[in-house]
N, C-alpha and C positions, 0 to 999 in steps of 0.2 A: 382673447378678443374682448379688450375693455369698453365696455358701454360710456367711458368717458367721453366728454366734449375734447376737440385736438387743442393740441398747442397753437398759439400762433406764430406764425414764422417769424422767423429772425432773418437779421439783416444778411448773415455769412452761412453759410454750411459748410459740413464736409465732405469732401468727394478723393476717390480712391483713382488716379489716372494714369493711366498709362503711357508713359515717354520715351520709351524704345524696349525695343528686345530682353525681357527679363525686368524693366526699372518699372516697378509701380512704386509711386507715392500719395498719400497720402495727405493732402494740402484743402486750402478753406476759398471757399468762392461766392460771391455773390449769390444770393438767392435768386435765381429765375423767377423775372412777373410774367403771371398768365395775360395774354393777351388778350385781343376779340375771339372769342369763341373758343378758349382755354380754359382750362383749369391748372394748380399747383395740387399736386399730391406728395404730402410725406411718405414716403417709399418704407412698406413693413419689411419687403423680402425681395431677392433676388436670385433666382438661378443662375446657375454656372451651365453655360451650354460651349460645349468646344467649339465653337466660334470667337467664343472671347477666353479660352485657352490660346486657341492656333494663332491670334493675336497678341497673347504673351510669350509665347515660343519663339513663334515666327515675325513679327511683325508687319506683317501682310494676309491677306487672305485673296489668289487673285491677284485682279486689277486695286484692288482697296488695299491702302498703306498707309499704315500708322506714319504720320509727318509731322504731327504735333500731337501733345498732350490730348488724351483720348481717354475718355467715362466710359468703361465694359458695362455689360451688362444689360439686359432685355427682356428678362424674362422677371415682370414686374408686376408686385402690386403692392398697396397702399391706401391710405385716406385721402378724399380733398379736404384742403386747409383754405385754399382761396378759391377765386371764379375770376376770370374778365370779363370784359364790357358783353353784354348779350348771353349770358351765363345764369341759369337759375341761383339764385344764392341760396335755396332751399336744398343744391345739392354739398354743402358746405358741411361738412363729418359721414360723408359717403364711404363706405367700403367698396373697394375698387381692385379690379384686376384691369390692366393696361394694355392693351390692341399699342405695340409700340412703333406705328410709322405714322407717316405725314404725306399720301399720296396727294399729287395736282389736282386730284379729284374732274380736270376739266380737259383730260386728253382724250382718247380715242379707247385707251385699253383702262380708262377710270369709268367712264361713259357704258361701256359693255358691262360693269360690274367685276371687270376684272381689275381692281383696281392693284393689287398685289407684282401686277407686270409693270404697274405705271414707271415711264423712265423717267422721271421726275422724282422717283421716291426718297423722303428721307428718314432712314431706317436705328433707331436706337443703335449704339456702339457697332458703326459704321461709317468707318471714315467720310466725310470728316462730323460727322453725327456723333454726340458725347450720348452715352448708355445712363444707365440706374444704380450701379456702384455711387450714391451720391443720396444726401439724407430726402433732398427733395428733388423735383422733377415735374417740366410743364410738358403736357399733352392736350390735343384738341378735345373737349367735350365727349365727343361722342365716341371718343377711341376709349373713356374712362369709362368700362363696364361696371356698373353695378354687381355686387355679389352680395349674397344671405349671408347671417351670421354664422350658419352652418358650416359654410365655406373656410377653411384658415386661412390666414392669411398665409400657406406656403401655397396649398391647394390653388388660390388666387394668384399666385404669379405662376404657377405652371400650370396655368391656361396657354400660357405662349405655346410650349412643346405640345399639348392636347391638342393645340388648334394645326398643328403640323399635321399630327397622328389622323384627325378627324379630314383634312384635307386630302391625306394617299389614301385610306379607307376611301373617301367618295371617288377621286381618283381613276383606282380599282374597280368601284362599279362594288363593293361587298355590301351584300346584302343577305336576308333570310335564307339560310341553306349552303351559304357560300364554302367555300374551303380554302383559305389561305396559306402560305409561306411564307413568312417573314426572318429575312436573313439578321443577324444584330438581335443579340438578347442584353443591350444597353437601356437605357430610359427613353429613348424614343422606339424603338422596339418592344417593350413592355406597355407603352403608350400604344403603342400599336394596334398591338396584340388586345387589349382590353378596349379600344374602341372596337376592332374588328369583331368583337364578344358581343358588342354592345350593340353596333347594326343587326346582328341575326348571325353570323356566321355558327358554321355548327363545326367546321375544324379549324383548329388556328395553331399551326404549326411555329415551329419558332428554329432554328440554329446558330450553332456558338461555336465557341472553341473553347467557351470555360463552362467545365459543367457545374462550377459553384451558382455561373449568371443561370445555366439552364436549369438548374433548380428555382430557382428565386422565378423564370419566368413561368413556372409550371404550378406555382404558387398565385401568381398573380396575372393569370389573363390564357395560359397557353394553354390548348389542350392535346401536343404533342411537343415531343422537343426531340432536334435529330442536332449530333453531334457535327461539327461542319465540314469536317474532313471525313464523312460518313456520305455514300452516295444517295441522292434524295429526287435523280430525274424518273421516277416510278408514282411518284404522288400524284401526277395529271391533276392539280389544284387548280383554281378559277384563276386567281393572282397571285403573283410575289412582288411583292414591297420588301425594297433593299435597303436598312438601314444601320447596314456595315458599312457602305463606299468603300468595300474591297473587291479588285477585281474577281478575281476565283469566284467569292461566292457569290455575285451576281450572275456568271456565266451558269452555274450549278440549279441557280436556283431558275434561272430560264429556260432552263430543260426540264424543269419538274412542271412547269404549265401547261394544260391541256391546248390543244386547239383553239383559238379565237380566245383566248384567254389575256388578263392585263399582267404588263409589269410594270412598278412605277420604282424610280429609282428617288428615294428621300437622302441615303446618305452623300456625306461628302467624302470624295476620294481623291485621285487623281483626275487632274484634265479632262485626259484620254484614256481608254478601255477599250480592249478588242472585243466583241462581244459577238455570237454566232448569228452570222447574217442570215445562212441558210436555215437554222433552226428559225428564224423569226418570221420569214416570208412562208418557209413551207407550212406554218403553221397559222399564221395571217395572226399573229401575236400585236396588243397594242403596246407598244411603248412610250411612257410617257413621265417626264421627271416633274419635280414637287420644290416651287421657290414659294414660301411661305405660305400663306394663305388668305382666305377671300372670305368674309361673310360668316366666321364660324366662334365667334365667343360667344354669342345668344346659345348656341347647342352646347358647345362645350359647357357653360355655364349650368344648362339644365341637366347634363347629364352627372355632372357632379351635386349635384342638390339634390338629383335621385337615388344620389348610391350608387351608382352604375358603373362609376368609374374611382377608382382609389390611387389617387396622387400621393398624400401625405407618406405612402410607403414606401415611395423612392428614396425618400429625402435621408441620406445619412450624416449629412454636417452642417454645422451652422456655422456663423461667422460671421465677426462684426469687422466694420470698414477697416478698421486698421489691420486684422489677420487677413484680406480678401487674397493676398499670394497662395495663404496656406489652400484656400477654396479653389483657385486657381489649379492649383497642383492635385490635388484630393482625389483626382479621377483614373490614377496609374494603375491602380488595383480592382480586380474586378468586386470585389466586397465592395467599394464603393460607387453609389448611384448616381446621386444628385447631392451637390452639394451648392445652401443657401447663405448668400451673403445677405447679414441684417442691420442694414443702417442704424439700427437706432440704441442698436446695442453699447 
């Protein structure tokens, strides 16, 4: 984290895009100007989130299909290098982690504060929205959060996955005393688990199928880990947050909730999932799924400035724009966490 003044931008950058099924290349494009109430940020880091995997696999995610050349990547942070028109220029060498959408701000579900449902949203490396795989990148002002020099800049761009983790924690209703189930001992399940640490919960269970991951989460945030082909509807927990999106352990982990208790499903899986109806009513269970989140890098923010939460330990690779396939792929093995593509490398 250099106390240096930034560069100033150049006319072309390079960006890492995606043009079908398996082709990323590597090619140079106009630098984006910030507009009214924008900034330009040089982008330090970016996570790899299997979103922009399932995007290089598949070429869809969904309704969203890659149909033209496509910038991955979302989970960002960086410097401002520029400002537009209405723009403090005082915030010009800002350390920044990136809130990466553009909701309408003026609909009905922007208006309630929820703005994360807006259907109007336009979402980083989301078709046809170009991502952070890219040396710079324009975002509105106030989506460019401030962070301490404390912060790294990996820590800083996985604020995006924290702000996920911080959203099913609230969710779920965890609080002091809680006792949770979290199915997925991946990086949003380790996220999980250490936000759910961090509200108060006093057990924070965790499930896998790889007891390499279930070590590593009992290291960092769990303070149980049950194998996931291991029966676990005895726990009578407050909540499970499901962030395997596999059908089994979802069904498994909704019988281990007590009465009146939440389930919030964060993974992606299939479509469709059978899931026990009559467990859910006889026990007046809340159900409730998790599309990004609302109102949460101020917290996130402070909780990593307090120690409270340890990001930088996921992080097992790095990667500059021309390797981003290798970061792309990096995730087959359960030894690997997070892996960060770093522009500037």
């Amino acid at each position: 984290m250099s106390a240096a003044l930034p560069k100033a931008p150049e006319a072309t950058m390079r960006v890492s895009a995606l043009h079908g099924v398996g082709d990323l290349r590597l090619t140079e494009r106009p630098v984006p100007v910030p507009g009214r109430g924008e900034v330009l940020v040089r982008v330090a880091a970016v996570g790899v989130c299997g979103s922009d995997t399932h995007y290089y696999t598949q070429g869809r995610i969904g309704p969203f299909v890659v149909d033209r050349p496509l910038v991955l990547g979302h989970e960002a942070s960086g410097r401002i290098v520029g400002v537009g028109e209405a723009v403090d220029p005082r915030r010009i060498g800002s350390r920044v982690s990136i809130e990466p959408q553009r909701p309408c701000r003026s609909c009905t579900e922007c208006k309630a504060g929820r703005y994360n449902l807006c259907p109007h949203m336009e979402f980083f490396a989301t078709p046809p929205i170009d991502g952070a795989f890219a040396e710079m990148v324009v975002i509105e002002d106030d989506f460019a959060h401030d962070v301490p020099d404390s912060i790294s800049d990996a820590a800083a761009a996985l604020v995006e996955p924290l702000s996920v983790g911080i959203w099913a924690c609230q969710k779920a209703c965890i609080g002091a005393g809680s006792r949770v189930l979290i199915a997925g001992a991946g990086p949003v399940g380790i996220i999980i688990a250490q936000v759910a640490g961090a509200f108060g919960a006093s057990e924070v269970h965790i499930s896998d199928l790889s007891d390499e991951r279930l070590g590593f989460a009992r290291a960092h945030g769990a303070t149980h880990t049950h194998r996931a082909d291991s029966p676990v509807d005895d726990l009578g927990v407050d909540a499970f947050i499901d962030a395997s999106g596999a059908e089994p352990a979802i069904r498994a982990g909704i019988s281990a909730v007590r009465p009146a208790g939440s389930v919030v499903l964060v993974g992606l899986g299939a479509d469709e999932a059978v899931l026990p109806v009559n467990l859910l009513q006889n026990r007046e269970l809340v159900l409730t799924g998790v599309f990004r989140y609302a109102n949460t890098w101020p917290l996130a923010i402070r909780l990593l400035a307090e120690g409270r939460i340890d990001l930088d330990c996921l992080v097992t690779g790095r990667h500059g724009l021309a390797d981003a396939e290798s970061a792309l792929t990096s995730g087959s093995t359960p030894r690997s966490m997070k892996s960060l593509v770093m522009p500037q490398l």
